[in-house]
C-alpha positions as CSV (number, residue, x, y, z in Angstrom):
1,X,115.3,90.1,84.4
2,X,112.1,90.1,82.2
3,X,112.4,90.4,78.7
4,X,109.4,91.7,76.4
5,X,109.7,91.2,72.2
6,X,108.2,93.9,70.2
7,X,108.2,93.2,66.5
8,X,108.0,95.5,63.6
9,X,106.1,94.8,60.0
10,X,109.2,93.5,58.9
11,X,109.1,90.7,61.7
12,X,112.2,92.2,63.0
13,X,111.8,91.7,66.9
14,X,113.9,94.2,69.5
15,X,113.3,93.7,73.0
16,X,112.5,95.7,76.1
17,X,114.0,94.5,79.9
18,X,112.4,94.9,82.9
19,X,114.5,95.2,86.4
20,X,112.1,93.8,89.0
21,X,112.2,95.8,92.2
22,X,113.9,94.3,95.3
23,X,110.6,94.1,97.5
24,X,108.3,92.1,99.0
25,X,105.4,93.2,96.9
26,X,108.0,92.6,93.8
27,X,108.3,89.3,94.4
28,X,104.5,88.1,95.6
29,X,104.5,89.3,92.1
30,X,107.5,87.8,90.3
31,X,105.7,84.1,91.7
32,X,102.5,85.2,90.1
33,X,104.0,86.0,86.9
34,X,106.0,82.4,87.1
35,X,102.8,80.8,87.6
36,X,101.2,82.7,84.8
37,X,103.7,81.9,82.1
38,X,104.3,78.0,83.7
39,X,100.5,77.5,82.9
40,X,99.9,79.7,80.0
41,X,97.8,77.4,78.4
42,X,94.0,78.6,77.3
43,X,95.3,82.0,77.9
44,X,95.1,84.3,75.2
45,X,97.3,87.9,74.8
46,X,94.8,90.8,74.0
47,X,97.1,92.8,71.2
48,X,94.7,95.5,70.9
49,X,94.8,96.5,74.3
50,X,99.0,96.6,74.8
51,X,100.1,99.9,73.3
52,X,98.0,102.8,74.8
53,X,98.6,106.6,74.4
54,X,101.9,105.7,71.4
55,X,100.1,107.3,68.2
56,X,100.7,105.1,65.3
57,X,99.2,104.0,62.4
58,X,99.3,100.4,63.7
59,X,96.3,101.3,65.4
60,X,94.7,104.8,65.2
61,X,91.4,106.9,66.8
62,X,89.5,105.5,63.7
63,X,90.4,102.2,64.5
64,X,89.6,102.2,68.5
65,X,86.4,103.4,67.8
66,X,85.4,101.1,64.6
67,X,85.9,98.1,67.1
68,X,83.6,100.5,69.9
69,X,81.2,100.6,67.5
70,X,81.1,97.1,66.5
71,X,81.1,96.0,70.4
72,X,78.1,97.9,71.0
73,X,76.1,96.6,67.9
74,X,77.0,92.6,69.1
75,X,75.9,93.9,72.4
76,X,72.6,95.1,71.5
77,X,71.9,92.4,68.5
78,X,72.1,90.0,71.6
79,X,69.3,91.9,73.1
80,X,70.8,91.0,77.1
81,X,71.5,94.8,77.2
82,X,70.9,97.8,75.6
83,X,73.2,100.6,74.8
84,X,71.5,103.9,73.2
85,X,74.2,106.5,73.7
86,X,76.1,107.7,70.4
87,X,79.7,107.1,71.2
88,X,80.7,108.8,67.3
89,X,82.1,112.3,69.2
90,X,84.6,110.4,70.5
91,X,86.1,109.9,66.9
92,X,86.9,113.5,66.7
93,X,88.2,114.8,70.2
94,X,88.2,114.0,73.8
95,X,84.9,114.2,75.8
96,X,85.4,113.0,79.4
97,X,81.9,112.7,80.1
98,X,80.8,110.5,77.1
99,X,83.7,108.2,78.3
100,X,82.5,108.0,81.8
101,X,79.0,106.9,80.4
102,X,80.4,104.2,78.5
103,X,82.9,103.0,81.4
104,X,79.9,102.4,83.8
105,X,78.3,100.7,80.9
106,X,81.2,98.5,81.4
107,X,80.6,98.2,85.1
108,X,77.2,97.2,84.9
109,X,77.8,94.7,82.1
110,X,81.0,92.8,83.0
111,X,80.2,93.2,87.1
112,X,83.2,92.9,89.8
113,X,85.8,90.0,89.9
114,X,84.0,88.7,93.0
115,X,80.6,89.9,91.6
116,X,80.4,89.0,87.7
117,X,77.5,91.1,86.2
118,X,74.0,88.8,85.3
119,X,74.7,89.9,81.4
120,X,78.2,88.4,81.1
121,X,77.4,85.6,83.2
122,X,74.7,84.7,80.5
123,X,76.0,86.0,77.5
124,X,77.6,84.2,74.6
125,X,81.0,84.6,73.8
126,X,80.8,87.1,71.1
127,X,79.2,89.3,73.8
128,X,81.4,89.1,76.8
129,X,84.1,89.4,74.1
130,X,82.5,93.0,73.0
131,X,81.7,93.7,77.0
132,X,85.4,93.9,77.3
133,X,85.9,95.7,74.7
134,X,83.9,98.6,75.7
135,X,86.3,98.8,78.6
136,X,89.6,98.4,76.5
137,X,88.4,101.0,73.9
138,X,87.7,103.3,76.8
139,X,91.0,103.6,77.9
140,X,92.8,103.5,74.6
141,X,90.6,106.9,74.0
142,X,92.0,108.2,77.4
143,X,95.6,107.5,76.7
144,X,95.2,108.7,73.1
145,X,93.5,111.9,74.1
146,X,95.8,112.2,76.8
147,X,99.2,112.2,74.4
148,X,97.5,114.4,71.7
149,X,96.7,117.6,74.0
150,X,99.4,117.4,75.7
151,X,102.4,116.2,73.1
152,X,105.2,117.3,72.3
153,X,105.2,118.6,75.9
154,X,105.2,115.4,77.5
155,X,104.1,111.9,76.6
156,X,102.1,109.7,78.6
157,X,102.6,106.3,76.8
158,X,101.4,102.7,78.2
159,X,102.5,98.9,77.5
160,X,100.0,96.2,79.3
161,X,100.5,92.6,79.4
162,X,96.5,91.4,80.0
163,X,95.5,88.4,79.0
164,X,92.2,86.7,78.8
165,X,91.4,83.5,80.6
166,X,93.2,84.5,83.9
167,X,91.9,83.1,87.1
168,X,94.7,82.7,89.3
169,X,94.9,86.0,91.9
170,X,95.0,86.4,95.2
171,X,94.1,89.2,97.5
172,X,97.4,92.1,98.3
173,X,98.3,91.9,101.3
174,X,97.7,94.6,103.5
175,X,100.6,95.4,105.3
176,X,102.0,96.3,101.4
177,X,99.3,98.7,100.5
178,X,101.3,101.3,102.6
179,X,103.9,101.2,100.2
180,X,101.8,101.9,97.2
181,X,103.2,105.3,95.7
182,X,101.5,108.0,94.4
183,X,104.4,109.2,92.0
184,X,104.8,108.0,88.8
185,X,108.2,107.8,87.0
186,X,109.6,107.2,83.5
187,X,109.9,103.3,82.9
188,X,108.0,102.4,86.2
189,X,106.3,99.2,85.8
190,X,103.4,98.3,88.6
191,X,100.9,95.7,88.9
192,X,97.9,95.3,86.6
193,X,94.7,96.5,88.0
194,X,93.1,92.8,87.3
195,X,89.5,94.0,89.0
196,X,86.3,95.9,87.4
197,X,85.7,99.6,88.1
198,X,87.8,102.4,89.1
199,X,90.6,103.4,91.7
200,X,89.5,106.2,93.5
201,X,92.4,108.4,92.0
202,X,90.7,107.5,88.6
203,X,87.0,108.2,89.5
204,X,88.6,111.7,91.2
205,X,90.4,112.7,88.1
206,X,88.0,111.8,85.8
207,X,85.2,113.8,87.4
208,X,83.0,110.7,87.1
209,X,79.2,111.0,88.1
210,X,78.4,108.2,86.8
211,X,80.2,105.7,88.2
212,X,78.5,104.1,91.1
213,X,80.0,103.3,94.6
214,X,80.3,99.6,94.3
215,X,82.1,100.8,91.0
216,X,85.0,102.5,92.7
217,X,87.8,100.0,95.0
218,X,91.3,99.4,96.2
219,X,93.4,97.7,94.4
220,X,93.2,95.0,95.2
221,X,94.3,91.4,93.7
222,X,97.9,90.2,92.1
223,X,97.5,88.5,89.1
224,X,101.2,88.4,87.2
225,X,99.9,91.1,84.8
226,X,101.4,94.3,84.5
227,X,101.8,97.6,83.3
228,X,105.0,99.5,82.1
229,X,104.7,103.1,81.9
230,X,107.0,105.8,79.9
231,X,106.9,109.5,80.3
232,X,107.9,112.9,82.4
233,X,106.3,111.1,84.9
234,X,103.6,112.5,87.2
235,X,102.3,112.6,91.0
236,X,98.6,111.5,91.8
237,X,96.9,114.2,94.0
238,X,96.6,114.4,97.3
239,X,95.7,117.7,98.2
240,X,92.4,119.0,100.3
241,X,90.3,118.9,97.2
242,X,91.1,115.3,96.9
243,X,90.9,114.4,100.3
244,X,87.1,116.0,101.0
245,X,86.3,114.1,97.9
246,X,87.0,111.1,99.4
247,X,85.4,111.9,102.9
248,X,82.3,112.7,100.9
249,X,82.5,109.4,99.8
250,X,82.4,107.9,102.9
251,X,86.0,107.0,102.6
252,X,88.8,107.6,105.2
253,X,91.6,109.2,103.3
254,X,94.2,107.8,105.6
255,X,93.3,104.3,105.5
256,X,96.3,102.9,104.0
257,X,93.7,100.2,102.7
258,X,92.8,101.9,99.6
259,X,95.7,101.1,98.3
260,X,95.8,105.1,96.6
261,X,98.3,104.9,93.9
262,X,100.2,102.2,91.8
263,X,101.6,99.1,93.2
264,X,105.5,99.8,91.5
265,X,107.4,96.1,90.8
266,X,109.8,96.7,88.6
267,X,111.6,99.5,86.2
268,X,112.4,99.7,82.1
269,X,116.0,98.8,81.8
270,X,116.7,100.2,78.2
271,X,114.4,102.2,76.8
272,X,113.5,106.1,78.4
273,X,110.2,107.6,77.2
274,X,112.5,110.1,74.6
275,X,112.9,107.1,73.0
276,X,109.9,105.3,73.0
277,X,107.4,107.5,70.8
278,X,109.7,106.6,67.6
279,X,110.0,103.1,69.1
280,X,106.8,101.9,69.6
281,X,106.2,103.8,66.1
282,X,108.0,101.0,64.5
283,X,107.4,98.4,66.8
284,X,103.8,98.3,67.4
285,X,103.4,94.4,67.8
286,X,103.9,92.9,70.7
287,X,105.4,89.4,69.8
288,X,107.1,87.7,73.3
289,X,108.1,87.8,76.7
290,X,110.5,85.5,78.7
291,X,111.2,84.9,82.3
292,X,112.7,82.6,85.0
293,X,113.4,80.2,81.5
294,X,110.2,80.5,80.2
295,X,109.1,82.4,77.0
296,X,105.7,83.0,75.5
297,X,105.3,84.0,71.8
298,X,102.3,85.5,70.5
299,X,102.9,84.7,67.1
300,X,99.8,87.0,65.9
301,X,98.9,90.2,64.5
302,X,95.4,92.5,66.2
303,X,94.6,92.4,62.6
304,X,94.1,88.8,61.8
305,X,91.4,88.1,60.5
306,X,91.1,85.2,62.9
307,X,92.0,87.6,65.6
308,X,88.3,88.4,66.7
309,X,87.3,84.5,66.9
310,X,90.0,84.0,68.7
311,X,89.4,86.4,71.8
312,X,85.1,85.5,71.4
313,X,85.9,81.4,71.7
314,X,88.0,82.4,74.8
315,X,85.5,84.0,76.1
316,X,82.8,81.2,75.5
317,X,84.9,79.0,78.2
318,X,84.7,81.6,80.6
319,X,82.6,80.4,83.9
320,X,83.1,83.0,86.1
């Protein structure tokens, strides 16, 4: 059993279990995980990016795109790359296409895991710290967007446990990418997509013209990190209109190699999505998690003021 601490502004911590799956794919990622938390030093949680899609006012719209906006003027004042769009639309309503623009600015800035891009390799920290943030802040949009048009009908609510300063992954193997499914359930946790770009589901669903083909891949690494999801659940298409997408692609849509869909590990014990709007709510920091005998606090709040420092001298250690 996995146990997650969530802690309220009260410092009042309640906890979350997780049920690993009885798989193969479960455990190649249970090790992972046991080697993440046995050498969890120089590894730093990324609070801003855990709760995605819970509205709150722990962190709101406003906030996401204050820190967008400061990432892209640390970005340019560096002068390694320049980013002219105005992202300020995205403070008042969802706008698909804007966020596909500043996703591929991602992609060309950050670069693949086995392909870092020339700007973060050369940038200072304060740079690759606000490179990643144009990525977390683009997502945090999506999930947010996603809850608000579609609440109270159903919620679409996230927790991810990424850290920064992660180097130890190794490649799925492929016999498992078969078993990837398409269907998402309420409390299904699956592995952490630990690689630059888009999945092809993602690219599809997004309607993304932007993105380029070296920007689109299979999942494909195993990291220890995660994501829990809770909602009504959904299923990822695969209908004709998906599949010609992918053959105009180039891409074989039954090559069980693309990995299409989530990578599921594990399941929520104790806490259905009808109860996690009001939790998360309340408990909006994410404060500890504990496995196999070995717990990790984060004993810090996104809004420290040493928060920020923190993630950009992590970032100036980075070598690729």
């Amino acid at each position: 059993m996995i146990q997650l601490g969530f802690r309220n502004n009260d410092n009042k911590i309640a906890y979350v279990s997780i049920k690993p799956n009885d798989t193969i794919l479960a455990q190649l990622w249970l090790q992972q995980l046991d080697s993440l938390l046995e050498n969890h030093n120089n590894k730093v949680f990324q609070k801003n990016f855990s709760l995605l899609g819970f509205h709150n006012n722990y962190r709101t719209v406003s906030d996401i795109c204050t820190d967008l906006e400061k990432a892209v003027h640390t970005i340019n004042y560096y002068k390694q790359y320049r980013i002219d769009d105005d992202f300020t639309d995205l403070r008042y309503g969802y706008n698909q296409e804007l966020l596909n623009v500043l996703h591929h600015h991602f992609e060309i800035t950050q670069g693949q895991l086995w392909n870092p891009g020339s700007v973060l390799s050369t940038a200072n920290g304060p740079t690759r710290n606000a490179i990643s943030y144009l990525n977390h802040c683009c997502h945090e949009l999506e999930a947010w967007y996603d809850t608000e048009q579609n609440y109270p009908e159903w919620t679409n609510g996230y927790f991810y446990y990424n850290l920064l300063g992660v180097t130890e992954r190794f490649e799925i193997p492929q016999a498992l990418k078969k078993n990837f499914t398409k269907e998402v359930t309420d409390g299904m946790v699956y592995l952490h997509y630990a690689q630059t770009g888009k999945t092809w589901h993602e690219a599809y669903l997004d309607n993304d013209t932007v993105v380029k083909p070296d920007g689109i891949s299979e999942h494909r690494v195993i990291s220890g990190e995660f994501n829990c999801y809770f909602g009504t659940g959904y299923e990822l298409p695969t209908d004709e209109n998906f599949t010609t997408w992918l053959k105009s692609k180039g891409v074989d849509p039954d090559n069980e190699q693309l990995g299409l869909g989530y990578g599921a590990v594990g399941k929520i014990e104790n806490l259905p999505h009808t109860e996690a709007v009001d939790f998360f709510k309340e408990y909006t920091d994410f404060y500890s998690i504990e496995f196999n005998k070995k717990r990790i606090e984060y004993d810090f709040r996104y809004t420290d003021p040493g928060y920020t420092k923190m993630l950009e001298d992590m970032w100036s250690k980075w070598n690729g």
